[in-house]
C-alpha positions in Angstrom: 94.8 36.3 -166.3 94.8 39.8 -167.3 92.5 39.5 -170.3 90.0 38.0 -167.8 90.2 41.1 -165.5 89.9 43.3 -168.7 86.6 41.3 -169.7 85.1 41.3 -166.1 85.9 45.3 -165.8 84.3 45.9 -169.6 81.1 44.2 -168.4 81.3 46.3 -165.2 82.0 49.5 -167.4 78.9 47.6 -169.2 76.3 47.7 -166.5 77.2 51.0 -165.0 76.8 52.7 -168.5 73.0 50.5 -168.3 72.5 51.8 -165.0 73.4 55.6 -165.8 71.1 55.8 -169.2 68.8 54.5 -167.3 67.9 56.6 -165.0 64.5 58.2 -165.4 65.6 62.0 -164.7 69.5 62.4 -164.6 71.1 65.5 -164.2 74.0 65.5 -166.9 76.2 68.1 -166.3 77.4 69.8 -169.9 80.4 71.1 -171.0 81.4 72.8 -174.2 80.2 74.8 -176.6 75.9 74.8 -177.1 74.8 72.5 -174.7 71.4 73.1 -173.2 69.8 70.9 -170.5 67.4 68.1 -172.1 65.7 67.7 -168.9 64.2 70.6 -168.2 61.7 70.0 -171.6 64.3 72.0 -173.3 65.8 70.9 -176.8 69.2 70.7 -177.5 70.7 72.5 -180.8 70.6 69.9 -183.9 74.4 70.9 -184.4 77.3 71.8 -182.9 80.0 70.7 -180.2 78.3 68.9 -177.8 80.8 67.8 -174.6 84.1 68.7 -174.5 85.1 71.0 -177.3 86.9 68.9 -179.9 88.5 69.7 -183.6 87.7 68.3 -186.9 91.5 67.8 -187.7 93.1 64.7 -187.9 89.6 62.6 -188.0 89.9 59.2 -189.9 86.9 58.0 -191.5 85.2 55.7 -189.7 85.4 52.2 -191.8 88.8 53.4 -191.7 89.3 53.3 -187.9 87.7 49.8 -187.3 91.4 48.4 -188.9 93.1 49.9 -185.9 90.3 49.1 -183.0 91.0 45.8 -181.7 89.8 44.2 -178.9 92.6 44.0 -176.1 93.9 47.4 -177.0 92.1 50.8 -175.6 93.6 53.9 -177.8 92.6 57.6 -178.1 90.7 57.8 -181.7 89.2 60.8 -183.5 86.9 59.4 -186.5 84.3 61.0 -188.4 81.1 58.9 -190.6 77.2 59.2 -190.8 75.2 59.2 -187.9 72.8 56.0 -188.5 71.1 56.0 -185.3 70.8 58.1 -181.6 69.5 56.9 -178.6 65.9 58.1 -178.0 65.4 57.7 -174.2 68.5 60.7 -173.8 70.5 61.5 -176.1 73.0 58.9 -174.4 74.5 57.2 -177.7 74.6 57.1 -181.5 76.0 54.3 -183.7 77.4 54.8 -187.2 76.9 52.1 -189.6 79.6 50.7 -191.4 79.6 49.5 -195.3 80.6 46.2 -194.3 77.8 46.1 -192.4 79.2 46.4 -189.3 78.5 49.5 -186.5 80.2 51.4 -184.5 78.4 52.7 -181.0 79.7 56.0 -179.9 78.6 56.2 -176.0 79.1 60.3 -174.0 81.9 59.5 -171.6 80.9 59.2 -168.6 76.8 60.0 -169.5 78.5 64.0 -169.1 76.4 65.3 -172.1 73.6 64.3 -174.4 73.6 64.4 -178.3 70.4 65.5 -180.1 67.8 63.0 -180.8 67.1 63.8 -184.3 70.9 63.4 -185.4 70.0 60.6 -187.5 71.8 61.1 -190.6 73.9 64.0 -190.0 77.8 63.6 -189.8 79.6 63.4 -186.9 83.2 63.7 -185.8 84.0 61.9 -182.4 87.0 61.6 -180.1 87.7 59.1 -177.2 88.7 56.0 -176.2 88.2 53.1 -178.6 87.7 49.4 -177.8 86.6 46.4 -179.5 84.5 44.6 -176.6 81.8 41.9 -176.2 78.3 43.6 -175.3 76.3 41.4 -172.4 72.7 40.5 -174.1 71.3 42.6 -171.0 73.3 45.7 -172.0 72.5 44.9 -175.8 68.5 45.0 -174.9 68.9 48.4 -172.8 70.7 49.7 -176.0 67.6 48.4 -178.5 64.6 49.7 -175.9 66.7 52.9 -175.9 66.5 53.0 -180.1 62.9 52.5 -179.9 62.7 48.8 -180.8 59.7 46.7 -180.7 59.2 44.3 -177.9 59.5 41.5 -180.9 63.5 42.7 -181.8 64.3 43.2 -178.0 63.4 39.3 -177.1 65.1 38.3 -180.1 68.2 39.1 -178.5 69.6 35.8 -176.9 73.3 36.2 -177.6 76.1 39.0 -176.5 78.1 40.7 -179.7 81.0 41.3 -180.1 81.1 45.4 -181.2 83.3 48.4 -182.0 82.9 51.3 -179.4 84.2 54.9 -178.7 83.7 56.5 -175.5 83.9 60.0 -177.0 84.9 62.9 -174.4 83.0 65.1 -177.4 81.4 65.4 -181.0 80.5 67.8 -183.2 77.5 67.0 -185.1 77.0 68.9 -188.6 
């Protein structure tokens, strides 16, 4: 029974996150070090601390975290990897691609900062809350319009995934 209000509550947590990265002109408040507003038609830095200030120590690598994430268990995690791709509507996600072809999506905890757009390819180091969880088809086509997908890979999306995610409290992006 519990499992069932854990799943019900993840798509909740699913469609508010949808709902928040949304929204045409949010107002994100920032904390941390070098955080500029994005919606003002101001860039943010291409590196630095970006949410709450975090630490490099500790971090596992990330193909090394996905062994630990599972996906009944929430746990606080602090992982570093490659930056594969950032959301492009705000700044509101990245994923980092694993070698076993698998990817981990890191979301801003609750939509409180943005990430630079162009972070494609740089390393981050994350740290959060980390879950295993079955993404809703609806959330997974938000998530592709926000990476700039053609209308063609969006309506290809028929079926919910199952996918590793870190709600990260902060990053630093190098």
């Amino acid at each position: 029974m519990s499992k069932r209000f854990f799943s019900i509550g993840m798509i909740v947590l699913g469609m508010a996150i949808f709902a928040a990265c949304s929204g045409e002109s949010a107002n994100h408040e920032h904390t941390g070090q070098a955080q500029i507003q994005q919606n003002a038609g101001e860039t943010l830095p291409s590196t630095g601390n970006f949410g709450e200030v975090i630490t490099k120590e500790n971090a596992l690598v990330a193909e090394l975290a996905l062994d630990q994430i599972t996906d009944d268990t929430t746990f606080g995690l602090k992982l570093t990897g490659t930056i594969h791709e950032v959301c492009q509507h705000s700044g509101c996600w990245l994923t980092i691609e694993m070698k076993n072809g698998e990817e981990l999506m890191v979301n801003m905890l609750d939509h409180a900062y943005e990430v630079p757009k162009d972070a494609a390819g740089k390393t981050v180091w994350a740290e959060g809350i980390a879950i295993r969880e079955l993404i809703p088809v609806e959330m997974l086509k938000h998530y592709a319009e926000d990476a700039g997908k053609s209308q063609e890979e969006i309506d290809s999306i028929t079926e919910p995934e199952w996918k590793y995610t870190l709600d990260a409290k902060g990053v630093i992006i190098e």
